[in-house]
N, C-alpha and C positions, 0 to 999 in steps of 0.2 A: 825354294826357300821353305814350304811347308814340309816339306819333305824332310830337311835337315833340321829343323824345327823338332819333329816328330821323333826322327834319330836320335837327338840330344836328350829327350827327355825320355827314349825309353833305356839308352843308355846309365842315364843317372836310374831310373828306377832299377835296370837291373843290377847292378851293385849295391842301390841300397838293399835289397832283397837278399844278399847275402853276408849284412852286415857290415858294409864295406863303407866308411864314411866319406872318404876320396877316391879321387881315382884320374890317375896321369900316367899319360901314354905319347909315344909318338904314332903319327901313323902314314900311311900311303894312300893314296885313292885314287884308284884307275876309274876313268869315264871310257865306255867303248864304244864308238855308236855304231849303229847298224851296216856302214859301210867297212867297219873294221878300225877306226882312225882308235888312237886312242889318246887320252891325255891323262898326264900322271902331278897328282898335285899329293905334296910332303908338308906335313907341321907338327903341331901337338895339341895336345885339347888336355884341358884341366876341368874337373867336375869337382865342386866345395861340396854342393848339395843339391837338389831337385831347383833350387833356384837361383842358383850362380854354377855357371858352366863359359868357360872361355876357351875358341875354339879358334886355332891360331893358324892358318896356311901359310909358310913361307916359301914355294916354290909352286908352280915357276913363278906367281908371282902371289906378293904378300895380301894377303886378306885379315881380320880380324873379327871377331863375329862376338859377341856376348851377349848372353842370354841372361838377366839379372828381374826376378819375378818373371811377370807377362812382357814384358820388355825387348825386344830384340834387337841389338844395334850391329849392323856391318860395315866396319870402316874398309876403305877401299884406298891407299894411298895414291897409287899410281892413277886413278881416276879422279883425286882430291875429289869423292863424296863420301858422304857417311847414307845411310837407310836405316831409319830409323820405324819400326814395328810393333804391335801389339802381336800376341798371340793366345787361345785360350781351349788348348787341347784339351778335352777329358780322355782319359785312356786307362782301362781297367789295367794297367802294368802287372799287380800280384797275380791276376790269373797265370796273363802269358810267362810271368817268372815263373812258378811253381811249374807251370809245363814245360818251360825250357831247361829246368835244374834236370828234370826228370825222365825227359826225352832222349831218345836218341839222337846222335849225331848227323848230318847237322839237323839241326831245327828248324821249321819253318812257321812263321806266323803273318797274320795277315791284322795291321794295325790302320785303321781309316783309307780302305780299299787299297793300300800301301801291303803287299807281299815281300819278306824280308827271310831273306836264308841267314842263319847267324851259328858260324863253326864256332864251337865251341873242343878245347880240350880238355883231358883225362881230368882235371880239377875243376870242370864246368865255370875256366873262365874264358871271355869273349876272345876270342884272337882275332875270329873278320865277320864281317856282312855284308851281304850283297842282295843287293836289289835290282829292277828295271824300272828307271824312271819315268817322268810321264810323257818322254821325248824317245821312250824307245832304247834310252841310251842302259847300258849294263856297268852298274855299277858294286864297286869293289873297295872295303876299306877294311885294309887289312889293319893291325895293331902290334905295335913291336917298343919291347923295354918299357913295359907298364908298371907303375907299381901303387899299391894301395893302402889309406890309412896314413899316406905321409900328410905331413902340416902341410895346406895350401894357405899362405899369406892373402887377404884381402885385397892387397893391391895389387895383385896379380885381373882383380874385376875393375879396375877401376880404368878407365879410358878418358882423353881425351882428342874432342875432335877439334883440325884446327879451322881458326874462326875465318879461313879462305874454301874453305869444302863447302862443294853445293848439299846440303840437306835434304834429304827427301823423307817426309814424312808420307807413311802407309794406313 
């Protein structure tokens, strides 16, 4: 979770970094783990701003995740719970943006002992990153049919859990 956490908002800062007020994508995310297995989870993630990011897995099964301020909530249907989170990363983001505008391909950086490879194409925008979690596992999110600067509607943040999910407060 800190992990993905950590992802969210260097994703939001990197976009903001090149002026980019949204930013909506579909994406893929291979987990591989050290025996080879792998699992492949599809959705979409909507970024408004460094403090509303909606990050939505529909396959294989549905997850919801929103990050609104320090706030993090994970609705889990098929589990009827919700996780409910604080978080409060500091992360120097404009460093590793101006290095990674200006880097060579791919990138690598290293944000709260977290090492993150991030391909970047010919227009230095994000297409994948990949990292190795802290289970070993090799992971992989690629990014496909992005686009930026369109209106993201508010209600697109807004959730509700229903009043039969066990709650678990973090």
């Amino acid at each position: 979770m800190k992990v993905f956490i950590i992802l969210c908002l260097f994703l939001v800062n990197m976009y903001a970094s090149n002026k980019i007020d949204t930013f909506s994508s579909q994406f893929v995310q291979t987990i591989t783990n050290p025996q080879g297995q792998k699992v492949v989870y599809s959705g979409d993630i909507h970024i408004s701003s460094s403090t509303k990011v909606a990050w939505f897995y529909k396959k294989p099964m549905e997850k919801n995740i929103y990050i609104l301020g320090e706030e993090v909530t994970v609705i889990e249907p098929m589990l009827e719970q919700a996780i409910v989170s604080k978080h409060n990363m500091q992360v120097d983001i404009l460093k590793v943006l101006q290095e990674a505008k200006n880097a060579k391909k791919p990138f690598s950086t290293t944000i709260q002992k977290q090492k993150y490879d991030i391909d970047v194409d010919k227009n230095g925008v994000i297409i994948g990153i990949s990292y190795v979690d802290e289970f070993e596992n090799n992971v992989l999110i690629t990014f496909v049919n992005s686009s930026y600067n369109n209106k993201i509607y508010d209600d697109l943040f807004e959730f509700y859990i229903p009043f039969n999910y066990d709650i678990i407060y973090k």
